[in-house]
Every structure is written in C-alpha cells, then in structure tokens.
MARDREN-861752 format. One line per 2 residues: number of its first residue (from 1); their letters; for each residue x, y, z of N, C-alpha, C, O. Coordinates in steps of 0.02 Angstrom, whole numbers, plus 50000, padded with zeros to 5 digits. Layout:
BEGIN
NUM = a = X/Y/Z/X/Y/Z/X/Y/Z/X/Y/Z  ...
END
This chain:
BEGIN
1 = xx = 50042/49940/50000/50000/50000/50000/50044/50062/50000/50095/50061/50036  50032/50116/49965/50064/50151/49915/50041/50217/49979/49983/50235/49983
3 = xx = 50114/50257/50040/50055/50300/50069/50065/50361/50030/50112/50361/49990  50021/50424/50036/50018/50467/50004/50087/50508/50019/50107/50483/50071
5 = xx = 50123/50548/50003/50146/50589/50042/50104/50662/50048/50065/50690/50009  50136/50688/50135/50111/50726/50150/50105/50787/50088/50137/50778/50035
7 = xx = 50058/50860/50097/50059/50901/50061/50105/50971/50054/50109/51016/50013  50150/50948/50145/50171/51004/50169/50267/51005/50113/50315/51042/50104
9 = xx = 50244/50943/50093/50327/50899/50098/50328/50937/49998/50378/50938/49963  50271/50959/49981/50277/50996/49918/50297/51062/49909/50326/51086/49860
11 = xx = 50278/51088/49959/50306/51161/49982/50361/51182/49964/50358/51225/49920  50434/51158/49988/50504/51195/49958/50512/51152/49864/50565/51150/49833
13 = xx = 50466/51133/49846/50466/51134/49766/50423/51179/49742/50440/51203/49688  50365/51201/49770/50326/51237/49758/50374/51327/49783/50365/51375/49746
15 = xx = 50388/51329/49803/50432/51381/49811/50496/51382/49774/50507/51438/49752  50525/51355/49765/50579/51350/49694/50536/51371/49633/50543/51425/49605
17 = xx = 50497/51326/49615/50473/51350/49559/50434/51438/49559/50436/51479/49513  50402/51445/49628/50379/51512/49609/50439/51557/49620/50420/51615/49628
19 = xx = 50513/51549/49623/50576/51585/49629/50574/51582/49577/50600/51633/49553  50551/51538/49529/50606/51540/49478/50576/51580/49434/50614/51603/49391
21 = xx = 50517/51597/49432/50460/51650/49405/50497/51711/49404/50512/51728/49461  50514/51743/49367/50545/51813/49361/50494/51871/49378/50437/51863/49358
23 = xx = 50507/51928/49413/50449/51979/49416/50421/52013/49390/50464/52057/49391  50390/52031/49368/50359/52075/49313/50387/52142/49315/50368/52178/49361
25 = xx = 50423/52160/49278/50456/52232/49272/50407/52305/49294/50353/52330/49276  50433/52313/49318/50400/52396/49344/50367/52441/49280/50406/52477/49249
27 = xx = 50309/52439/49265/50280/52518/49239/50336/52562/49230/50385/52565/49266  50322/52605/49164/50362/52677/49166/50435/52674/49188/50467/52711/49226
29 = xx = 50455/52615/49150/50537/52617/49149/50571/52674/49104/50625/52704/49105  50514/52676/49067/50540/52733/49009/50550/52786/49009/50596/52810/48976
31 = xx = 50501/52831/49056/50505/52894/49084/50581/52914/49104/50607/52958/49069  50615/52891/49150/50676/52921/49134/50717/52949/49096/50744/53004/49105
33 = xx = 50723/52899/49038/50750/52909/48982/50714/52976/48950/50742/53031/48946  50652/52964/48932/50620/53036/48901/50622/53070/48931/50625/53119/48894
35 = xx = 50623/53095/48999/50656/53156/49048/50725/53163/49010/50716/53203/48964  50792/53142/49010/50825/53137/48997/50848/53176/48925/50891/53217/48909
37 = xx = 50789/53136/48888/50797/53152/48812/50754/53213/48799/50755/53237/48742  50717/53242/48848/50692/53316/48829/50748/53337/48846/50775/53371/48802
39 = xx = 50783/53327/48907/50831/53395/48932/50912/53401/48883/50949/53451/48882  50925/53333/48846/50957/53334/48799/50943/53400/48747/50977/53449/48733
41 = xx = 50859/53371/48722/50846/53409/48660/50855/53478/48674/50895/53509/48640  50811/53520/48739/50815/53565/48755/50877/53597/48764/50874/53658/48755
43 = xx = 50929/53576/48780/51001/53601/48817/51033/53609/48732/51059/53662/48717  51028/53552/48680/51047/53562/48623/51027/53631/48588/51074/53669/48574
45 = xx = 50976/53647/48576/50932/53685/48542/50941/53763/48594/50951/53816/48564  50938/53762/48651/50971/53814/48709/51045/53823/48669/51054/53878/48642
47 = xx = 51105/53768/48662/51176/53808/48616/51188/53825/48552/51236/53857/48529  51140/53801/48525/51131/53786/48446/51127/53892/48421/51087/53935/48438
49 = xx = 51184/53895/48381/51194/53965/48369/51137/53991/48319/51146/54051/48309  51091/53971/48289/51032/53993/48258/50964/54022/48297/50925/54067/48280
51 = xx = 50966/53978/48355/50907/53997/48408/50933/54002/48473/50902/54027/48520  50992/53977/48477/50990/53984/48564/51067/54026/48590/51062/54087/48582
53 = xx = 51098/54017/48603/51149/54084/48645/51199/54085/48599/51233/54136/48592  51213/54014/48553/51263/54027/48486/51353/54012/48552/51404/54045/48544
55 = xx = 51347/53971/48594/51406/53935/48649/51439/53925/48607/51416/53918/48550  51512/53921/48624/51557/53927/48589/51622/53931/48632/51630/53977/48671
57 = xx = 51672/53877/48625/51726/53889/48652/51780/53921/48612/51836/53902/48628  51778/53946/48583/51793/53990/48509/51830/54053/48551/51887/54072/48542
59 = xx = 51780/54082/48601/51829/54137/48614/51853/54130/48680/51881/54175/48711  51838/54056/48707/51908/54033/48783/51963/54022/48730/52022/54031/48741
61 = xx = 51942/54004/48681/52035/53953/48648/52069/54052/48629/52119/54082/48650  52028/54068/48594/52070/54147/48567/52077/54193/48631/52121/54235/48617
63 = xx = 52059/54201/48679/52085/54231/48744/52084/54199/48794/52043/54211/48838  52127/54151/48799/52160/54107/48851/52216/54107/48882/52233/54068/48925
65 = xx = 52255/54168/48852/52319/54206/48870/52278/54253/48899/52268/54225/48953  52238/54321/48903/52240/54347/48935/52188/54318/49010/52186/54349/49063
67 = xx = 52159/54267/48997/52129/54238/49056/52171/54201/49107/52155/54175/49160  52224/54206/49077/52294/54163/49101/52332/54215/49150/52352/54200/49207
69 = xx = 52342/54299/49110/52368/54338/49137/52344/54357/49208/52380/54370/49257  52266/54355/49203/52230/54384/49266/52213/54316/49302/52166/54322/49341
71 = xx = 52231/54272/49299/52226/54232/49364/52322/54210/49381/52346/54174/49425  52353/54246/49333/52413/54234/49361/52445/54302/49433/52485/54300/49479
73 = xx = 52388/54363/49399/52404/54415/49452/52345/54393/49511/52353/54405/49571  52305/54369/49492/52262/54342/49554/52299/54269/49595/52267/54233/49632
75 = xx = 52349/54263/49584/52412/54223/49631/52448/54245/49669/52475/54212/49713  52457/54318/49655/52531/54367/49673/52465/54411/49716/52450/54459/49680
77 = xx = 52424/54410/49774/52404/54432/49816/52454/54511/49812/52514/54513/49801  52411/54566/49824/52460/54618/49854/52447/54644/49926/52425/54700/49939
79 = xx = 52461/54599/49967/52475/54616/50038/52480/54676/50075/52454/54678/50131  52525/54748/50041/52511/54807/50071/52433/54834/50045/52402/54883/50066
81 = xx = 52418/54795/50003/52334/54825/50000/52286/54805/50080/52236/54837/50099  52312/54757/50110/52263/54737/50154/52234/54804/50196/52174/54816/50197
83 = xx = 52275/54842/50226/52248/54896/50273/52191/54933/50255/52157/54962/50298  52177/54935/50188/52136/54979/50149/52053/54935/50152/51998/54961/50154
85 = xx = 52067/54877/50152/52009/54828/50142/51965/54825/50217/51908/54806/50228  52022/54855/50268/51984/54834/50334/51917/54865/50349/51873/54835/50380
87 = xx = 51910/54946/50319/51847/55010/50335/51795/54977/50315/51745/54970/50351  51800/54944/50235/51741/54932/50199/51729/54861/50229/51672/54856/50251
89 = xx = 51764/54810/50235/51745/54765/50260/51706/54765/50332/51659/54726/50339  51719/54794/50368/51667/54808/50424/51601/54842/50419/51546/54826/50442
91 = xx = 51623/54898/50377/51544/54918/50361/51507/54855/50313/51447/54844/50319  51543/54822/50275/51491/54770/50259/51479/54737/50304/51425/54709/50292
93 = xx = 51503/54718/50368/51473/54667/50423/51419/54710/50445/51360/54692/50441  51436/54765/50466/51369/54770/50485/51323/54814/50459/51287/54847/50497
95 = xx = 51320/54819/50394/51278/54813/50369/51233/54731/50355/51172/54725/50353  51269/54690/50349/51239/54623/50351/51197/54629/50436/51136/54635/50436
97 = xx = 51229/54627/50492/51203/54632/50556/51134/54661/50563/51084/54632/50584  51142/54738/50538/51091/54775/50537/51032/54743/50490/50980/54739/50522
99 = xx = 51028/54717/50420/50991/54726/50389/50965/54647/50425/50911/54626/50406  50993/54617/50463/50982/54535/50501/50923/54553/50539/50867/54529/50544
101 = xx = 50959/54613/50571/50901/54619/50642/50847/54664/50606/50806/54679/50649  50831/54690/50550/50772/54736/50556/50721/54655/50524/50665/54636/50541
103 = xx = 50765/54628/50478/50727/54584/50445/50689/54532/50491/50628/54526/50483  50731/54486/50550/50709/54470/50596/50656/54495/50647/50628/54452/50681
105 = xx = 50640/54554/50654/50593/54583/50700/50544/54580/50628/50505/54534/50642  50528/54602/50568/50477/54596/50535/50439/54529/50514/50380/54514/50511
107 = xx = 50506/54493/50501/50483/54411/50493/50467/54379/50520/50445/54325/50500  50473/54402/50591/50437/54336/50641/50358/54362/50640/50318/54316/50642
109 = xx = 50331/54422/50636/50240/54404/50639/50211/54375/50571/50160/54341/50563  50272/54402/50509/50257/54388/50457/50245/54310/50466/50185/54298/50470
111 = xx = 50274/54270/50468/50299/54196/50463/50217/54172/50472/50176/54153/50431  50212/54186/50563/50146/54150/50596/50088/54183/50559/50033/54156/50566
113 = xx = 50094/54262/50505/50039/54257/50474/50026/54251/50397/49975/54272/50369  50081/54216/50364/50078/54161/50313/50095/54094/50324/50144/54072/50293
115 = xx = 50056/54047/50374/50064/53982/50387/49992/53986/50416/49975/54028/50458  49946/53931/50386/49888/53898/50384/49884/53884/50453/49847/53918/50488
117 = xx = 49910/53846/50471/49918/53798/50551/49920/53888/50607/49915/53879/50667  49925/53936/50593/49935/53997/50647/49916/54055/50596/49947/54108/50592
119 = xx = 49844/54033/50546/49829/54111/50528/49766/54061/50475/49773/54031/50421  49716/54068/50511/49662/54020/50490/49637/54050/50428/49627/54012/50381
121 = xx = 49623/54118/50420/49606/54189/50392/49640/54166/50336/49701/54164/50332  49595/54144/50284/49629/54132/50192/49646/54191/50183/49707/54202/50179
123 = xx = 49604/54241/50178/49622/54315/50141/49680/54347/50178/49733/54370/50157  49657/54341/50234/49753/54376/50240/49781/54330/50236/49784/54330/50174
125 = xx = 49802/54293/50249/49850/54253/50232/49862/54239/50165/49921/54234/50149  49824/54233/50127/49847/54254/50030/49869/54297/50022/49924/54301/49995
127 = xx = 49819/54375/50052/49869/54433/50049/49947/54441/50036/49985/54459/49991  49949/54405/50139/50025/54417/50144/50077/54371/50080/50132/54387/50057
129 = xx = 50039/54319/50067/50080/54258/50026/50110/54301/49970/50170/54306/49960  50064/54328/49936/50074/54375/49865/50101/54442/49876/50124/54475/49829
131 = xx = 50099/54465/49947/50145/54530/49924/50220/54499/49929/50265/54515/49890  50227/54453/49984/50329/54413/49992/50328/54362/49933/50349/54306/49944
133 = xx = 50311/54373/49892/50301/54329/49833/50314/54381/49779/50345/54357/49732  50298/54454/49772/50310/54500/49736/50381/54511/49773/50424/54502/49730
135 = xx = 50404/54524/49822/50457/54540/49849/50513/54490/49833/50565/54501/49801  50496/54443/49856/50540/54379/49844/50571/54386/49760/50631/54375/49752
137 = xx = 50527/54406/49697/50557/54388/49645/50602/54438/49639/50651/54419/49607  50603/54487/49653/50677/54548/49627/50729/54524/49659/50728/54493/49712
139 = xx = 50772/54538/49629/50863/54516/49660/50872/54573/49698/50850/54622/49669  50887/54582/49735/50920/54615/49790/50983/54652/49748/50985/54713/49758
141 = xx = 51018/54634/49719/51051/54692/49664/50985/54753/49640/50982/54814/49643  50954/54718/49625/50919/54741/49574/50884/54814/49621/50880/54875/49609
143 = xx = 50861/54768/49682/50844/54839/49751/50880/54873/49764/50864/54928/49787  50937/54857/49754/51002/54906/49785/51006/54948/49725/51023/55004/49743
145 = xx = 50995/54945/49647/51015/54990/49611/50960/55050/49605/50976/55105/49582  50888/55035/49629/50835/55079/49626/50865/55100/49688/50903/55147/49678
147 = xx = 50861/55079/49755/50858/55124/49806/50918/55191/49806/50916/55250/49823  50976/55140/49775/51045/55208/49758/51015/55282/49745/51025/55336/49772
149 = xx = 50966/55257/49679/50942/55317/49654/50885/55359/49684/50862/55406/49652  50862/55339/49752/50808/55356/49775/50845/55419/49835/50831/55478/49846
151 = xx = 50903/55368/49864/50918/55379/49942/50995/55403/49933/51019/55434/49980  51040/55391/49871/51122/55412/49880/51129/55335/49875/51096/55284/49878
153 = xx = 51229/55368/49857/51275/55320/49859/51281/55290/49932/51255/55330/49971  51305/55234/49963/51314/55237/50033/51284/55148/50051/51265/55103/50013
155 = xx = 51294/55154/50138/51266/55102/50180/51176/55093/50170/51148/55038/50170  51145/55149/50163/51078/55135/50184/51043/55096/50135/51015/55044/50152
157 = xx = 51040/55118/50071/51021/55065/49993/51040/55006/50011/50994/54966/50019  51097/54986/50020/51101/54924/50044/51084/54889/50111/51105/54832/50118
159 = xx = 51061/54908/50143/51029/54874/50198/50976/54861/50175/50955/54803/50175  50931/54924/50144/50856/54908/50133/50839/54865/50092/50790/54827/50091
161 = xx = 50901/54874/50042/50904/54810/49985/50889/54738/50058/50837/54711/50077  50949/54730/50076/50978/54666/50098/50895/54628/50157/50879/54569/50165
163 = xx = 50852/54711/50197/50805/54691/50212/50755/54670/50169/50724/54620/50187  50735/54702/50105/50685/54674/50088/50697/54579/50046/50661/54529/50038
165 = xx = 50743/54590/50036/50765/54523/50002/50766/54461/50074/50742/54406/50060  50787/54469/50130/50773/54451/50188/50712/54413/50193/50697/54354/50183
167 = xx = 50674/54473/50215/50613/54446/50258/50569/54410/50191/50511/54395/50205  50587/54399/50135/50544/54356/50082/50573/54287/50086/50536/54238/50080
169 = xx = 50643/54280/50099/50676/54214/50109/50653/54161/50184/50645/54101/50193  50647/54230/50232/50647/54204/50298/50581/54202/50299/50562/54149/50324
171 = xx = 50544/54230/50285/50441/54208/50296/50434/54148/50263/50400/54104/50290  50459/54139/50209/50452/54080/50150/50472/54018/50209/50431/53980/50234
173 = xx = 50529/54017/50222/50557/53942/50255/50505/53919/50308/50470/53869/50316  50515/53991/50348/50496/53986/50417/50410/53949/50404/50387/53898/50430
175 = xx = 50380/53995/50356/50303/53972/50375/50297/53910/50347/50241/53889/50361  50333/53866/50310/50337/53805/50284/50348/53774/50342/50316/53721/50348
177 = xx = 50392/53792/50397/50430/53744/50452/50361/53722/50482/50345/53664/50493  50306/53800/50498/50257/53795/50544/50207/53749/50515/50171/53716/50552
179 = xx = 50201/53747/50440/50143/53726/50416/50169/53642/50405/50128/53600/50389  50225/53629/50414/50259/53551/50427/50263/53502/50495/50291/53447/50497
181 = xx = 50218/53545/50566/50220/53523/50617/50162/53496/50619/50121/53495/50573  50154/53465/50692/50089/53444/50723/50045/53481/50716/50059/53537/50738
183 = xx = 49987/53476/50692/49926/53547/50732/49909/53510/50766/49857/53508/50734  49897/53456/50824/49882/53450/50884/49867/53486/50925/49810/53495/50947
185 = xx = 49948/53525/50947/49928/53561/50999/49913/53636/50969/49903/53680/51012  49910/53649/50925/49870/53701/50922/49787/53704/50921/49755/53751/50943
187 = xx = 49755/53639/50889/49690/53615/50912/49665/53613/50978/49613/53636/51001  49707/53583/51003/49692/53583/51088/49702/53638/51119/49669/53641/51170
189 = xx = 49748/53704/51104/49750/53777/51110/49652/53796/51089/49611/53823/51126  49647/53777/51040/49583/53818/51003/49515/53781/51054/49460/53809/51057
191 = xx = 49525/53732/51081/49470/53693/51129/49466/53727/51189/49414/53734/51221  49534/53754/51208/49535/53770/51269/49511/53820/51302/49501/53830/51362
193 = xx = 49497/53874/51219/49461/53941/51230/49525/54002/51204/49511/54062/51202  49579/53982/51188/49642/54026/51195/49612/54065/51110/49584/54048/51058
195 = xx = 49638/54117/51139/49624/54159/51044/49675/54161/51020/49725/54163/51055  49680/54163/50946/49742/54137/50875/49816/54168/50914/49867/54134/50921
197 = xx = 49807/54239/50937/49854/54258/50944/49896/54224/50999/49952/54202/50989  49859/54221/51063/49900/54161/51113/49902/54104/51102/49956/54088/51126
199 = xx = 49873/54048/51075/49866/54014/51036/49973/54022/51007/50018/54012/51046  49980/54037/50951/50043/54067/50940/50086/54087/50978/50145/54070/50976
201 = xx = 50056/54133/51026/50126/54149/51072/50152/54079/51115/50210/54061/51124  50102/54053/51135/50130/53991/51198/50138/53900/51155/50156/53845/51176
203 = xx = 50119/53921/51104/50098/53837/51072/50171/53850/51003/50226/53823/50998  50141/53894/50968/50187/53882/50880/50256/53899/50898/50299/53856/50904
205 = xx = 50268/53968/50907/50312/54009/50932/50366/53947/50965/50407/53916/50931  50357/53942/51021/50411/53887/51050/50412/53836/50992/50472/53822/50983
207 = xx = 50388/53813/50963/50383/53761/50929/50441/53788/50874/50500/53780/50889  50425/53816/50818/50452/53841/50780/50505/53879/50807/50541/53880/50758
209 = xx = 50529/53905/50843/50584/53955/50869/50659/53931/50848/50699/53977/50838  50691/53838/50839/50751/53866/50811/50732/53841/50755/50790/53857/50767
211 = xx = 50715/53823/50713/50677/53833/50662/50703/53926/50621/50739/53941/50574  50668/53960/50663/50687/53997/50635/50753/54041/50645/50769/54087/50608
213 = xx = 50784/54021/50693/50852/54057/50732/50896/54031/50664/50937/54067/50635  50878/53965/50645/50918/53937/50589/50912/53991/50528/50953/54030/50503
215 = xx = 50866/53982/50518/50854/54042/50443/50883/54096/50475/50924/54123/50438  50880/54117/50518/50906/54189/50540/50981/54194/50522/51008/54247/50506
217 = xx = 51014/54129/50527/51087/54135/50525/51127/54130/50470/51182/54153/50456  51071/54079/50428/51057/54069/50374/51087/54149/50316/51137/54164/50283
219 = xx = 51032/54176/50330/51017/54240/50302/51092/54314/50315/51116/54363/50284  51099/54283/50368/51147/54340/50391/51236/54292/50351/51286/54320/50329
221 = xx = 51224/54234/50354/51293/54234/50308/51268/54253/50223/51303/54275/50178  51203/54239/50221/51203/54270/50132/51218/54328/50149/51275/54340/50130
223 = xx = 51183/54389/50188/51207/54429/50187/51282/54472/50164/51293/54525/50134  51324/54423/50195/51393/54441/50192/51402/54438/50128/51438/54481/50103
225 = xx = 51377/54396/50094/51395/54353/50012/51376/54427/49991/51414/54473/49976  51307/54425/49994/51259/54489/49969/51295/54578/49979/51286/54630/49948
227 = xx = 51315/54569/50006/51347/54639/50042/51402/54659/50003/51417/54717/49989  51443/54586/49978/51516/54612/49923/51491/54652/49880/51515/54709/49876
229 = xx = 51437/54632/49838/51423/54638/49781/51368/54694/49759/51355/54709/49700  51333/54727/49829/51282/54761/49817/51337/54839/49784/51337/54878/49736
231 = xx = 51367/54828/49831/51442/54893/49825/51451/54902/49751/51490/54948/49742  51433/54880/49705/51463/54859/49621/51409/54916/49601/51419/54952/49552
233 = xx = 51345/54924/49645/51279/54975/49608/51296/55033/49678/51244/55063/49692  51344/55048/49713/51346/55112/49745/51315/55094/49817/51310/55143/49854
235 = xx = 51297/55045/49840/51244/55012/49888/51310/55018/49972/51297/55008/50031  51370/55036/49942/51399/55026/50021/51429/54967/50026/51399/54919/50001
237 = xx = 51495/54954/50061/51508/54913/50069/51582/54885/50048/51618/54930/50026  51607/54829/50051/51675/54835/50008/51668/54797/49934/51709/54761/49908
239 = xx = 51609/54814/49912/51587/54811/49849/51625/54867/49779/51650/54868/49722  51596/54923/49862/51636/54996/49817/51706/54984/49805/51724/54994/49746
241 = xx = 51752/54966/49846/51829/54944/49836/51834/54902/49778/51871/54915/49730  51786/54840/49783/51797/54803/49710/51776/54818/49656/51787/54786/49605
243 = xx = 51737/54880/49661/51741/54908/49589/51788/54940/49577/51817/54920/49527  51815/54990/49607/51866/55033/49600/51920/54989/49585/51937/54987/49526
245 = xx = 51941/54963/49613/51995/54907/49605/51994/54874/49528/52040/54887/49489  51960/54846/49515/51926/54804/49453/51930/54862/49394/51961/54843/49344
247 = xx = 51907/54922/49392/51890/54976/49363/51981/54986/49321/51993/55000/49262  52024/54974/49367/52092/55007/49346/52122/54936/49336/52181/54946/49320
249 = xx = 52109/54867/49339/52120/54813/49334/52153/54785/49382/52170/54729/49362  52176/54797/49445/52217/54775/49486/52187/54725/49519/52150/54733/49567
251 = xx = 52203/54665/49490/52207/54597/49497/52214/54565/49570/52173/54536/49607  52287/54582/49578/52326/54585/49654/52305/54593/49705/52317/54562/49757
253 = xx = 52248/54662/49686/52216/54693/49741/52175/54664/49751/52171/54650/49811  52117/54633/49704/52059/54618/49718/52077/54536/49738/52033/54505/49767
255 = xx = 52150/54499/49720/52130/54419/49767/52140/54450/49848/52147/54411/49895  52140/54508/49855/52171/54512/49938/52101/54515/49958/52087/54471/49998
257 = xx = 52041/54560/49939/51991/54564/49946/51945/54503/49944/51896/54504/49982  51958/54436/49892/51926/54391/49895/51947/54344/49943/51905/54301/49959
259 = xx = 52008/54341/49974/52038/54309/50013/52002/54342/50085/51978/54308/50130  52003/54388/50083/51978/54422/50162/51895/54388/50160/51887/54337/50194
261 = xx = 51850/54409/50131/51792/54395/50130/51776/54312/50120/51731/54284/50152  51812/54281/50078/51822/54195/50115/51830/54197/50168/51775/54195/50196
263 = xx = 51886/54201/50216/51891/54210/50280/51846/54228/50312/51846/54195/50364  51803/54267/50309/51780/54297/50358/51696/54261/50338/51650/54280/50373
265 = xx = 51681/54214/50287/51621/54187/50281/51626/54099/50314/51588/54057/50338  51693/54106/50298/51719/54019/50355/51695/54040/50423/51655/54004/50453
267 = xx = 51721/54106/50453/51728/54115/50519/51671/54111/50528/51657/54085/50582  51625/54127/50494/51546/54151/50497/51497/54077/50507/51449/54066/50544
269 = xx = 51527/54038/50464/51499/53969/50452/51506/53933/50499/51463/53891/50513  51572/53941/50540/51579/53918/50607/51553/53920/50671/51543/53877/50713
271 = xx = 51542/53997/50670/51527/54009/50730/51428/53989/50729/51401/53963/50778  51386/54006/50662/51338/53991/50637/51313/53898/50658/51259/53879/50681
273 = xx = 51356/53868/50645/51362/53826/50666/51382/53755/50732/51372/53694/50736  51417/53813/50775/51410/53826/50828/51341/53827/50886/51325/53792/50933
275 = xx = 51317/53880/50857/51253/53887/50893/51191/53855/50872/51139/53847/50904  51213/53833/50792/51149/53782/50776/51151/53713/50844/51108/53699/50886
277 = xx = 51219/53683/50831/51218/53641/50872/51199/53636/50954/51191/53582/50983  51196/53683/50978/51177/53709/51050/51084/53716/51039/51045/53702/51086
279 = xx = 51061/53738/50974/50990/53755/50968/50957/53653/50981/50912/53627/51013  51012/53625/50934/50966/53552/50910/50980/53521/50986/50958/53466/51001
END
C-alpha cells in the first residue's frame, strides 16, 4: 500500500518553482530616459547658434592668454593693499548685522501670518503670501540699484536692499517649518478657549523658534555674500573697493579682497554653526 505523501513535503518545490518565476518589470521604465531626452533636446537647441545663445569655446581658445594673465596676478596677492580693505569690510558686516536684525523683528509676525496651522484667515493670509512673493522675485542687486537712486551712494540702499530680500527668504522657510508640524497642539490651544494670537505665542512660537534662529543665520551669512556685491551699484560696502579696484584692473588687489571675505564667511559658518548645534 502506496502511502500518500504529506502536502506540506511539496512546499520547498513549490517555492523553487515560484523563485524561479521572474517579476514583472515595473511600469514607466521609460520615463527616465524621456526626461532625459527632453533635457538633451532642450540644452541642444538652448547652444545651437541659430536659436539659442550661439556657445562657443571659440573665444576661451582665442583669449586664454589673457585669462591666464589675470589669474596669474590673482596668485601674486598684494598684501600692502590689506589695510585699505579693513573700513569697507566692516561696514559690510554690519551692514549684514543691521539689515539681520530689522529683517528678523519683521519676519517673525510675518511667518505666523503666512502659515495655515497659525493664521486660519485665507484672505490675509493670501494677501500676505502675494505681496513676499512680489518681493521675493527681485534680486536684491536689482533693490540696491533703485534704492541708490532714491536715497544716495552709501550704507543705507544696501541694507534696505539686503532687508527686503530678507524677510521674503525668511517668511518663506519659516512658515513652511510651521505649516510642517503637528497641529495637535494648536487644536487643543483652540478647545481650550485661547484666541489665534496666544494660541501662537505659547503653542507655535516655541515650537518653531530654532527653526527659525536657523534661517536667521542662514540669512545673515548670505548677507555677507550679498553685501560684496551690492557695493558694484553704489549700495555701500567693500563692493565699492571692488569696483574701484577692478575699474583700473588690479588683479593683486582684488585676490586680497577675495581672500579676506572667504575668511571671514568660514569664520561666519563656524561660529553659525556653533550655535545651531547648541539650538538642536
């Protein structure tokens, strides 16, 4: 008598064979590639000298000696220039400082009243979205060269520049941070009887706070970046030195100037970093 075998004893054949079944390939393998092959076509047709910028290494190969000359004087640092770099370089710090703290005192009500989760109110809160949304798109060059002409050559154009370009960067992050948390406890704020505004002061506020200390610090090393360069439209700063400098070609002069302002955006990154770590 012939016994059956068990059914369990089919199992590791029955599993081999469904191994040996290959998987069915994923959907939309292709998409990559055609991502790919638009940004080909596009980037082609973008150098292509009939419709698009007409690129060309045509005139690196024919002035490659004198691109040679000026990074060979941008080697040879001129060292008695340093004393001269020290005035403007401070007024660009604080001008960065200054335009930190006005931006910071405006951006923090701004923040809690473009974020959903601490500004229930659609209409203002669209309001505010679309005017730091009009603000946000101008370059901050671009502020510094109207305000020149409004207010003088000098420090102040560039602060106001460096504020309004500010508080569009720092409302933007910040009210994303708020609108990325729990609303828990702000629900349970709204049960409790508390109105929007305390609500915010004792619930979001702590919540969000290094959150935004980060953007704050954030902002104040662009600043520094921002501050070289506003100086190029009259905005203040040791911008003005690197034009002047640049203007008569002195090479020498201006790696002393790029060398100082590296320095002093490491130091910045450090200490920035520093206090992030004490915040987390």
């Amino acid at each position: 008598m012939t016994v059956p075998e068990p059914a369990f004893a089919l199992a590791p054949e029955r599993k081999k064979a469904a191994s040996a079944t290959p998987p069915p390939r994923p959907a939309g393998r292709w998409k990559p590639w055609l991502a790919f092959g638009v940004i080909a076509v596009i980037t082609a047709v973008t150098l292509s000298p009939q419709v698009g910028i007409a690129f060309s290494f045509d005139a690196i190969v024919r002035n490659w000696q004198n691109g040679a000359a000026k990074i060979v004087q941008l080697l040879q640092p001129d060292w008695s220039f340093f004393p001269r770099t020290i005035p403007p370089m401070l007024e660009t710090l604080e001008m960065a400082v200054i335009a930190t703290a006005v931006s910071t005192v405006i951006a923090l009500p701004l923040s809690l009243w473009a974020a959903r989760l601490t500004n229930p109110n659609w209409v203002g809160r669209g309001l505010v979205r679309v005017i730091l949304n009009v603000v946000r798109a101008v370059p901050e060059l671009l502020y510094a060269a109207i305000l020149v002409a409004m207010v003088g050559v000098g420090a102040l154009p560039g602060i106001l520049a460096l504020v309004l370009f500010n508080v569009g960067i720092i409302v933007k992050l910040v009210s994303e941070a708020i609108e990325s948390n729990d609303a828990g406890p702000l629900e349970a704020g709204r049960a409790a009887g508390g109105t929007q505004a305390q609500i915010n002061r004792a619930v979001a506020l702590p919540d969000v706070w290094p959150s935004f200390v980060n953007q704050v610090l954030y902002v104040l090393e662009l600043n520094v970046r921002s501050g070289t360069v506003l100086g190029l439209v009259g905005a203040g700063g040791i911008g003005l030195l690197i034009d002047a400098v640049r203007t008569y070609f002195r090479y020498d002069q201006l790696s002393v100037i790029i060398l100082e302002v590296l320095v002093v955006v490491i130091l910045l990154e450090l200490v920035s970093s520093a206090i992030r770590k004490r915040l987390v």
